[in-house]
N, C-alpha and C positions, 0 to 999 in steps of 0.2 A: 504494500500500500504506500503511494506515497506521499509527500505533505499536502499535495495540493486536495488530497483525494480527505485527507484527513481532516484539514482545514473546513472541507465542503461538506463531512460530515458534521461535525462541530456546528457549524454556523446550521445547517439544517435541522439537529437536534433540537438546537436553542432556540431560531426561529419560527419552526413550528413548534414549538410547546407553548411560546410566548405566546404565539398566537392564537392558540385553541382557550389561554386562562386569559386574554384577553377578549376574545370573542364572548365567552360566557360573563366575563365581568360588563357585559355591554347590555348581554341580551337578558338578563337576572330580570323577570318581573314583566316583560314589555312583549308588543306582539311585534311583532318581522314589521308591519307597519312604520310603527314607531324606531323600531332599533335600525334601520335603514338610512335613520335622518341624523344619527350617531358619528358625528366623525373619526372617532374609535374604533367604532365597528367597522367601518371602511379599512380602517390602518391595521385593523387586525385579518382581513381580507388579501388586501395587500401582501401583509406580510406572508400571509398561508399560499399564497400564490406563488410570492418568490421561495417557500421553501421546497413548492412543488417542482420548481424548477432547478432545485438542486438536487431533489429526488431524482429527475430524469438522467441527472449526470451522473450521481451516485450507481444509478442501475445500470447503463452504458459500461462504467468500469469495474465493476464488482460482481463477484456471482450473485444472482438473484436471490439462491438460498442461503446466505449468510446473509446478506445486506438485511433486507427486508425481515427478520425476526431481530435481528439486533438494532436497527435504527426500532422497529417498533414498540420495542422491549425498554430502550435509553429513553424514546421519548414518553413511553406510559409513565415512568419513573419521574421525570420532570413534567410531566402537566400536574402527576400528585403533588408532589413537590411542592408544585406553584397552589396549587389549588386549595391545599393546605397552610399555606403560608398569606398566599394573599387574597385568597378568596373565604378565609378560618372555615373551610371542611373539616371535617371530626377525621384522629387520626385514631383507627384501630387496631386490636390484635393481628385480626386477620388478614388485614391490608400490609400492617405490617410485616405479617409473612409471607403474603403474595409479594410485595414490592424485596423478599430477599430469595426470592424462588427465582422470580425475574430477575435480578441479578448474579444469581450461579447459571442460569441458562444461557443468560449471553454472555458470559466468563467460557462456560462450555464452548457455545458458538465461534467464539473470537481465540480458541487454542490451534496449535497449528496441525 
């Protein structure tokens, strides 16, 4: 892998996780109506678009079946993360076992 490949992972993690705990911190309580006139919700759109597009590159250079459960696996980790921190979601037992399951599976996935 190499930096650039790493770099583009990185920024795809973070900018889609950003963007799914912001997209819900927009749409808490309102209908699509309303949440549309949001200029948040837009910037959180945005951003999910460009991380879409770093998806496509990521899948280009990587095998599909390592890429695709490890980026999904990082970013389920950081939307809790986020979701928990700045959205105050309740952090549980079982979540918290789930969120260390998901990280030995992509420890698993990412061995050589």
């Amino acid at each position: 892998m190499t930096s650039r490949t790493i770099a583009a992972f990185v920024a795809y993690a973070l900018i889609s996780s950003a963007s799914l705990v912001l997209m819900r911190s927009q749409l808490a309580g309102l209908s699509l109506a309303n949440a549309v006139l949001r200029p948040l919700a837009w910037a959180a759109v945005c951003g999910y678009g460009a991380s879409y597009l770093l998806w496509l590159y990521l899948i280009s250079k990587l095998p599909l079946s390592v890429i695709y459960p490890v980026s999904f696996g990082v970013v389920m980790l950081l939307v809790y993360g986020g979701a928990v921190a700045l959205l105050h979601e309740q952090i549980s037992a079982v979540r918290i076992v789930g969120a260390v399951c998901i990280l030995v599976g992509v420890s698993i996935l990412t061995m050589p």
